[in-house]
BAVEXMI-729132 format. One line per 2 residues: their letters; for each residue x, y, z of N, C-alpha, C, O. Coordinates in steps of 0.02 Angstrom, whole numbers, plus 32768, in hexadecimal, padded with zeros to 4 digits. Layout:
N
A	X,Y,Z,X,Y,Z,X,Y,Z,X,Y,Z  ...
END
This chain:
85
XX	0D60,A2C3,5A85,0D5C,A2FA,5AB4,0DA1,A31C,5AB6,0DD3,A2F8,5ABB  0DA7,A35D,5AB2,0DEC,A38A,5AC1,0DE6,A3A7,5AFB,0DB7,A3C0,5B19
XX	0E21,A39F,5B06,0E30,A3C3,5B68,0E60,A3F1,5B54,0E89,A3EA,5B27  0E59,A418,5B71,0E97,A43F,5B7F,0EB7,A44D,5BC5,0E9A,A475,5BEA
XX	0EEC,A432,5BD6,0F29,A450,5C05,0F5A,A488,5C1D,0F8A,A4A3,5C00  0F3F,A492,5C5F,0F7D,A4D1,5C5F,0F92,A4B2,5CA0,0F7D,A4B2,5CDA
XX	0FC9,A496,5C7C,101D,A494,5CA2,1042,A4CD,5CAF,104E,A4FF,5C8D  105A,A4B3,5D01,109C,A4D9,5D06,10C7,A4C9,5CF2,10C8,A48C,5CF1
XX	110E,A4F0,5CCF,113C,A4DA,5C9F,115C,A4A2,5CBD,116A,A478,5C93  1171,A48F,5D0A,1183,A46C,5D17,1165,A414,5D0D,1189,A3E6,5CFA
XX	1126,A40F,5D1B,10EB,A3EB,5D00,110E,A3C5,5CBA,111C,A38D,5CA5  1113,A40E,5CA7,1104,A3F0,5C42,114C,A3E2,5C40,115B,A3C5,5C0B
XX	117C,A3EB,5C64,11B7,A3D7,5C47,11B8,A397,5C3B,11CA,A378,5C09  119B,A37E,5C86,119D,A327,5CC5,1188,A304,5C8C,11AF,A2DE,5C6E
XX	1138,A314,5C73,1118,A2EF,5C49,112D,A2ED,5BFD,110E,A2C5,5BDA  115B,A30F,5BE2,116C,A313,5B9B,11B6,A2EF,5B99,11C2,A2CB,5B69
XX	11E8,A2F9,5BCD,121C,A2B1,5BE9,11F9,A27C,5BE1,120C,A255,5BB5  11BA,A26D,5C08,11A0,A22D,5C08,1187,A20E,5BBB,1186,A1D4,5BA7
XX	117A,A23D,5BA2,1158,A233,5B69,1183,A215,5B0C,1176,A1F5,5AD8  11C3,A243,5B33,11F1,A237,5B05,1211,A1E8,5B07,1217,A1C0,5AD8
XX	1224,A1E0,5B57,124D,A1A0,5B6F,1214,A17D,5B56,122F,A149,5B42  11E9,A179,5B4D,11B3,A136,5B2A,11A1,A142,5AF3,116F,A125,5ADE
XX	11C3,A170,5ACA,11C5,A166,5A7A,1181,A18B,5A59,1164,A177,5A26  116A,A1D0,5A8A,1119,A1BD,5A74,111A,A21D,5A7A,1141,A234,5AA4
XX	10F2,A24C,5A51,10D8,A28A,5A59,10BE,A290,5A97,10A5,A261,5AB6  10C2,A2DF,5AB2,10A1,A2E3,5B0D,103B,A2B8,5B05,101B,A292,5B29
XX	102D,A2E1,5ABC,0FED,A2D9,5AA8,0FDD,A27F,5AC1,0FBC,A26C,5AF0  0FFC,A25B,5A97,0FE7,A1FB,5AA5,1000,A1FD,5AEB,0FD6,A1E7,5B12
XX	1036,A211,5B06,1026,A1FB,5B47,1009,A209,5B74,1000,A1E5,5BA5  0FF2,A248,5B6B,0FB7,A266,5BA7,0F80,A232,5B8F,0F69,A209,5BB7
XX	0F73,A234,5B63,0F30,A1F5,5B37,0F3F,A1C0,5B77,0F1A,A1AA,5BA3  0F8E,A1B4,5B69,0F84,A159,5B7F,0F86,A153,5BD3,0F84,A11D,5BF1
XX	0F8B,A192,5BF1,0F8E,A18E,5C3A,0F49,A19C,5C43,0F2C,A170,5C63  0F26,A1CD,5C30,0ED5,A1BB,5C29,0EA2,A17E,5C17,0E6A,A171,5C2C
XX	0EC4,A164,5BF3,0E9B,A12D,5BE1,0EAC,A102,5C21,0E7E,A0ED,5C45  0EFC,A0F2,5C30,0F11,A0C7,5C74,0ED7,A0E1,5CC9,0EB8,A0C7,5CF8
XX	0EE5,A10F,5CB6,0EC2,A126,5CF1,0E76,A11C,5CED,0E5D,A10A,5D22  0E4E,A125,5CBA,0DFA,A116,5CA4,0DF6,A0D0,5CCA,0DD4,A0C4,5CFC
XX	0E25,A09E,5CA5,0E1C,A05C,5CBD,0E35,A040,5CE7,0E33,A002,5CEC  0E58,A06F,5D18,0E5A,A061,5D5B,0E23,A077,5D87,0E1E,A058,5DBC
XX	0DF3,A0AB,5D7B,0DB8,A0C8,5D9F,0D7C,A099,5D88,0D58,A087,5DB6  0D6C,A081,5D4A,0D46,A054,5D47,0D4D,A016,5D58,0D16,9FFD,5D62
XX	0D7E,9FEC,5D63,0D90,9FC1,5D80,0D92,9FB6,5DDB,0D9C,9F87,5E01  0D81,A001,5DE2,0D84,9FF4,5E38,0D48,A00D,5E35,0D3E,A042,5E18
XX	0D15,9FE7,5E53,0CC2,9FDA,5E4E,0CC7,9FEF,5EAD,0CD6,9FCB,5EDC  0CB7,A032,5EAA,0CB5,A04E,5F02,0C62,A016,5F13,0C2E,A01A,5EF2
XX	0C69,9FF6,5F3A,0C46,9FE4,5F69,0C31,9FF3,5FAF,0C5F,9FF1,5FD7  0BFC,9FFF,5FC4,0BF1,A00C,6024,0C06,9FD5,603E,0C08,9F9D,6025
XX	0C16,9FE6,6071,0C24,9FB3,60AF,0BF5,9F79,60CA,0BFC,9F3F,60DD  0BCD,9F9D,60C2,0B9E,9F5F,60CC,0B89,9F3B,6096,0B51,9F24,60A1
XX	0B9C,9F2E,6068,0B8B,9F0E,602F,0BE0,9EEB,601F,0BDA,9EBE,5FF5  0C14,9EF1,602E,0C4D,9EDB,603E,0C6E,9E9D,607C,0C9D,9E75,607E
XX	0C31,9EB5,60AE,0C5D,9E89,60F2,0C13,9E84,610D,0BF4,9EB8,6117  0BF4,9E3F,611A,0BCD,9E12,613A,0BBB,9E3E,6182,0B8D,9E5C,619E
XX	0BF7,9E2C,618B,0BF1,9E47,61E5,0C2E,9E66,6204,0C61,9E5F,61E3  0C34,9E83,6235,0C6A,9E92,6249,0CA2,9E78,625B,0CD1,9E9B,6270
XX	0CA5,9E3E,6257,0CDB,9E07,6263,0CF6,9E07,6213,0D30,9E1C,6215  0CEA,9DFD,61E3,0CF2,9E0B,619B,0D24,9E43,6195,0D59,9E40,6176
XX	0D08,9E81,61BE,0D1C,9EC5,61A4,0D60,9EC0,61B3,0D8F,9ED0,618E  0D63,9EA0,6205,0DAE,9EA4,620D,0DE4,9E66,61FF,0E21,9E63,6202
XX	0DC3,9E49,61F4,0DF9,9E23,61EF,0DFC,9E16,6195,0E1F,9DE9,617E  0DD4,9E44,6169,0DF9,9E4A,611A,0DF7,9EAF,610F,0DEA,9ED1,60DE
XX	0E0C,9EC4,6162,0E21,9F13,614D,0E58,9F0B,613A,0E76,9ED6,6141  0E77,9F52,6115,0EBE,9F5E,6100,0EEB,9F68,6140,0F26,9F72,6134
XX	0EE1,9F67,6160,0EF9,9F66,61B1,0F04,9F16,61C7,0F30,9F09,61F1  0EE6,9EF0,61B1,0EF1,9EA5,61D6,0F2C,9E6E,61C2,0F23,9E47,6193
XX	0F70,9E6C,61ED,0FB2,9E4B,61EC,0FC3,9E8C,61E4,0FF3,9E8E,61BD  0FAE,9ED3,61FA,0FE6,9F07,6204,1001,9EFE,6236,1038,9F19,6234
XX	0FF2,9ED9,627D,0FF8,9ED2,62B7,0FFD,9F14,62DE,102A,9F31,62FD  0FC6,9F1C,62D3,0FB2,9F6B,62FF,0FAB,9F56,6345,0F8D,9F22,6351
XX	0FCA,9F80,6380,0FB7,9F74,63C4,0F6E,9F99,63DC,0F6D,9FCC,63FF  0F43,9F82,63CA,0F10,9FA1,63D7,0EF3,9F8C,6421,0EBE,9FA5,6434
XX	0F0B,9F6E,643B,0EF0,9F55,64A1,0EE2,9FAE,64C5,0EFB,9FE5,64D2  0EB5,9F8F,64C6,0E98,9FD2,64FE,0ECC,9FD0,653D,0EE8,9F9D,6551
XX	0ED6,A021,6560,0EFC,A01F,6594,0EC2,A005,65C8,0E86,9FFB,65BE  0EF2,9FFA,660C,0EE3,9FDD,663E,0EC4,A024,6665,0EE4,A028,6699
XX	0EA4,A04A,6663,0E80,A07E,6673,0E42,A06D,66B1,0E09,A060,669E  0E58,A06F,670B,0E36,A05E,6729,0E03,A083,674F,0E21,A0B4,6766
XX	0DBC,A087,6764,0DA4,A0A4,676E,0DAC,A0D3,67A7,0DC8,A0BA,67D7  0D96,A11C,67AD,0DB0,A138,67DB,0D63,A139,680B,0D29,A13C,67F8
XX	0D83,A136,6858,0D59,A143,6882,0D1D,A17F,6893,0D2E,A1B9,689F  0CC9,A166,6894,0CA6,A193,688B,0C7E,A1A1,68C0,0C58,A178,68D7
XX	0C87,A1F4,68E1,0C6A,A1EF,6919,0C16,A1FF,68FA,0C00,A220,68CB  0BF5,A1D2,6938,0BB5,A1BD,6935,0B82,A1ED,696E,0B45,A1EA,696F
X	0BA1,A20D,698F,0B8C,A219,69BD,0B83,A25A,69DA,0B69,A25F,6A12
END
């Protein structure tokens, strides 16, 4: 398959530095950051939530949030007086 790119010059500079410092044409390395990247998207198999975590006790305590030590305590918010009458 052929792609074609339109870079901003700044773009093509970044990536043809990069390309050089690893010994390689812009052409193989755009190849080899594509290919890196293919097999990082096939390798992450998106799953639902519910097919991931049992129950909700699961969810939180293996979220990316859990040992962040988030203060999550609800405030002390007391009820206000309601006239009835």
């Amino acid at each position: 398959m052929n792609v074609t790119l339109s870079l901003n010059p700044e773009v093509q500079k970044g990536l043809m530095e990069r390309a050089h410092a690893r010994g390689v044409s812009l052409a193989d390395y755009l190849q080899e950051l594509v290919a890196r990247e293919a097999c990082v998207l096939a390798a992450a198999e998106p799953s639902p939530i519910h097919k991931r975590f049992n129950n909700l006790s699961d969810l939180l305590l293996n979220s990316p949030f859990a040992g962040a030590n988030l203060d999550l305590e609800r405030s002390k918010d007391y009820p206000r007086p309601v006239d009835l009458g």
